[in-house]
C-alpha positions in Angstrom: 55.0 110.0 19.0 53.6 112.9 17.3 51.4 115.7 19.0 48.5 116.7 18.2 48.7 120.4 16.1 46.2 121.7 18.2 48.3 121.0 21.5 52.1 121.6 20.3 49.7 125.4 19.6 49.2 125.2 23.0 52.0 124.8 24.3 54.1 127.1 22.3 51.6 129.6 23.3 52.3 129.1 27.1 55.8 128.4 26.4 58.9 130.7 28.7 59.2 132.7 31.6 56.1 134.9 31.4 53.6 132.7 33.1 55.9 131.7 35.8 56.4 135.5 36.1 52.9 136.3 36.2 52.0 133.8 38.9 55.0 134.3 40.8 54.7 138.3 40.3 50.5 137.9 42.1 51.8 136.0 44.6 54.6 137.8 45.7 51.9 141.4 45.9 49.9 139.2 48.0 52.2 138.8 50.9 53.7 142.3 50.4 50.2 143.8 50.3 49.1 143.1 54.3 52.4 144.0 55.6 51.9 147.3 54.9 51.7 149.5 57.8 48.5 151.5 58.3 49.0 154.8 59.4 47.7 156.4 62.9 45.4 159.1 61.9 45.0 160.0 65.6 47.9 161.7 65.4 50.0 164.7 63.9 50.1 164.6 60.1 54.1 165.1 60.5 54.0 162.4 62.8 52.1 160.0 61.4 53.7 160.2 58.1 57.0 159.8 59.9 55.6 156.6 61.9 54.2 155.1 58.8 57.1 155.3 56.3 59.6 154.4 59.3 57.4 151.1 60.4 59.2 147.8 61.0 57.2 146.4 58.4 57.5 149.2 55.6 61.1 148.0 54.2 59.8 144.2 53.6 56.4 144.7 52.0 57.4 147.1 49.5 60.5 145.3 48.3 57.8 142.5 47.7 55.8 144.7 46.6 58.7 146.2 44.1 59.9 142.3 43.6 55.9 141.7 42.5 55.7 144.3 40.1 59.0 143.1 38.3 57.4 140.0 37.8 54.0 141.6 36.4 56.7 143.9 33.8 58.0 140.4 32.8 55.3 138.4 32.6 53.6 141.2 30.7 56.2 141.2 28.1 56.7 137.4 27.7 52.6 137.6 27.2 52.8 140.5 24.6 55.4 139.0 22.6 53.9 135.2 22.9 51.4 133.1 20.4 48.7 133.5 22.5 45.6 134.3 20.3 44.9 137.6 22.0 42.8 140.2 19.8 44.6 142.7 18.2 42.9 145.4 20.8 43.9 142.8 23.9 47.3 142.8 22.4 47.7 146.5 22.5 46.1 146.7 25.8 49.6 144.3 26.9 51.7 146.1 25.5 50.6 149.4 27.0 50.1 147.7 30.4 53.3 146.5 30.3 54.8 150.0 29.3 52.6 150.5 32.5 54.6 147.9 34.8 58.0 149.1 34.3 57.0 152.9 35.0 55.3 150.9 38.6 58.5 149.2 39.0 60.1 152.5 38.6 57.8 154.1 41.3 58.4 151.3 43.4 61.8 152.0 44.0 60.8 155.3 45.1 58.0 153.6 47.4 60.4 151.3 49.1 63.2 154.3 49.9 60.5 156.5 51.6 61.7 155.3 54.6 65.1 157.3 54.2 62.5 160.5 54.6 61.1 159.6 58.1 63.4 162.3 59.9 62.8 165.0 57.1 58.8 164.1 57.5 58.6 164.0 61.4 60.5 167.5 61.4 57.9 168.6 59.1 60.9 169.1 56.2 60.6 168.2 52.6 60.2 164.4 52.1 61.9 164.2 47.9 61.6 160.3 47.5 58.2 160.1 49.4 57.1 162.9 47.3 58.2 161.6 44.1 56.5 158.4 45.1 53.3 160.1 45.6 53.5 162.2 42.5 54.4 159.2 40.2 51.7 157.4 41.3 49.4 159.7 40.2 50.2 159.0 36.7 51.5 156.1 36.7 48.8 153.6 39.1 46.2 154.6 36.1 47.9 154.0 33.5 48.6 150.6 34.7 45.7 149.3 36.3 43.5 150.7 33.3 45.5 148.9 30.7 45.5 145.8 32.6 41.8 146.0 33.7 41.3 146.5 29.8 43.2 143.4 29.1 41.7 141.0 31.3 38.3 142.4 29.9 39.5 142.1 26.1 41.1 138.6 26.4 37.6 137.0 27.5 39.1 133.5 27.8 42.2 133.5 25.8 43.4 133.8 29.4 41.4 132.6 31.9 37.5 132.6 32.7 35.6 136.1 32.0 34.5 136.1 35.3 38.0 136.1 37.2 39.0 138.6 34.0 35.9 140.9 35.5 37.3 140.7 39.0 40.3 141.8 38.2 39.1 144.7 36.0 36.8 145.6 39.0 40.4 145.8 41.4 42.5 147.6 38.4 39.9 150.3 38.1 39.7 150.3 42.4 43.5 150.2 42.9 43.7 153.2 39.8 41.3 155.9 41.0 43.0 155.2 44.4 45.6 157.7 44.8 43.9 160.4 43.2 40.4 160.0 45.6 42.7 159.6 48.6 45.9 161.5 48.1 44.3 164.5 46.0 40.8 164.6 47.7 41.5 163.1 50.6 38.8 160.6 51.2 40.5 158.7 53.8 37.6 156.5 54.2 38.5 155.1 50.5 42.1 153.9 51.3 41.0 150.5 51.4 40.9 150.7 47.8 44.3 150.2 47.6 44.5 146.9 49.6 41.5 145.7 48.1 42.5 146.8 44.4 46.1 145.6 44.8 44.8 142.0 45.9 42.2 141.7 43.1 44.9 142.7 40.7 47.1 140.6 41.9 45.2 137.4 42.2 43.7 137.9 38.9 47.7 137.9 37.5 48.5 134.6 39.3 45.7 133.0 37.8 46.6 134.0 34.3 49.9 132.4 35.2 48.8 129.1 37.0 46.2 128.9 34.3 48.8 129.0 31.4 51.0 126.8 32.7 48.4 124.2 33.7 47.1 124.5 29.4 51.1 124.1 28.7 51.3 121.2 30.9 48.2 119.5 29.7 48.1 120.5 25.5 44.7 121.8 26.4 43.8 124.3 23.7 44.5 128.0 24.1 40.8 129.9 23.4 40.7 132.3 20.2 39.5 135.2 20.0 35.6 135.2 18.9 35.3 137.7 15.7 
C-alpha cells in the first residue's frame, strides 16, 4: 500500500527524538517548577538565602528542572535540523534558541549545585556556584526565552495553533526580563514571573511535541509557511 506524498511529508517531518524530547522536556519543567522552594523574606538576607538554596526540595526540582532543559536543547536541535516547513527567519530563530538551551543547561548545573553554598551564604561568605548561577542567568534566560518566544511567534502553525504559539511568547518574554527586574532591581513583587514564565514556556514546548507526534501518527499535513 502506497502513502499518500502529502503524509509520508508528514511524517518525515515529525520523524526522531526531537518531539519526544520536546514534550518530555515541558513536562519534566512542570513538575520541577512548583517544587521550588520560596524564600522567607521575613528574614535575614544571609539567612534566607541560606534556607532557600539548602531546602529539602531545592536538589529535586532543579535536577528536573536541569533534566527539562536537556530535553528542550534536544528537541530544539532535532526541530532545527528536521523537514518541518519552518520559514527561513523561524528556522534561525531555532537554531539560536537552541544555541540558547545548551548555555540554560549549562547554568543549570550551576542552579542545581547552589546548595553546596548554603554554609558559605548563611555565614554571609562568598557563595561562587550560586553566584555564577545568578550572573549566567542574566545573559543567558534572555537569550533563550527571546529566541524561543520568536519562534513560536514565526512558526504560526507549522507547529501548533498561533494562539498557544502567543502564550508561549507571552511566558518566554515574562520568564526573560525576570532575573534582570528581580535580581538587578529588585522588584520582589515580580518573582512570580519566573513560575509563571517557566510554566507557559514549558507547556507551550510540550504541545509542540504532543502535537508533532499526534501529525506523525496520523499523516496529517505539516502547515507551510504562508509567503
Amino acid at each position: 500500500m502506497t502513502m499518500a506524498p502529502e503524509v509520508t511529508a508528514s511524517r518525515r517531518a515529525t520523524a526522531g527524538l526531537w518531539p519526544w524530547a520536546m514534550a518530555a522536556g515541558g513536562v519534566l519543567f512542570l513538575i520541577g517548577g512548583p517544587l521550588h522552594p520560596n524564600s522567607d523574606s521575613s528574614l535575614p538576607e544571609s539567612q534566607a538565602t541560606a534556607e532557600l538554596i539548602g531546602g529539602g526540595t531545592w536538589i529535586p526540582s532543579h535536577a528536573l528542572i536541569l533534566a527539562g532543559a536537556i530535553g528542550y536543547l534536544i528537541g530544539l536541535f532535532g526541530l532545527a535540523r528536521s523537514r518541518m516547513p519552518l520559514s527561513t527567519s523561524a528556522r534561525r530563530a531555532a537554531w539560536v534558541a537552541e544555541v540558547g538551551a545548551v548555555l540554560l543547561a549549562v547554568e543549570g548545573v550551576f542552579h542545581l549545585g547552589a546548595f553546596l553554598d548554603e554554609d558559605a551564604a548563611l555565614a554571609g561568605d562568598s557563595t561562587p556556584i550560586l553566584s555564577t548561577h545568578m550572573a549566567l542567568s542574566l545573559v543567558v534566560y534572555p537569550l533563550f526565552t527571546f529566541a524561543v518566544g520568536a519562534l513560536a511567534v514565526l512558526s504560526r502553525r507549522t507547529l501548533t495553533h498561533p494562539v498557544v504559539g502567543a502564550v508561549g511568547a507571552i511566558g518566554a518574554v515574562a520568564f526573560g526580563v525576570a532575573p534582570a527586574l528581580v535580581g538587578l532591581a529588585g522588584i520582589e513583587a515580580l518573582a512570580l514571573l519566573f513560575p509563571l514564565g517557566g510554566a507557559l514556556i514549558a507547556l507551550w514546548f510540550t504541545v509542540v511535541g504532543v502535537t508533532a507526534l499526534i501529525r506523525g501518527l496520523s499523516g496529517r499535513a505539516v502547515a507551510s509557511p504562508a509567503g
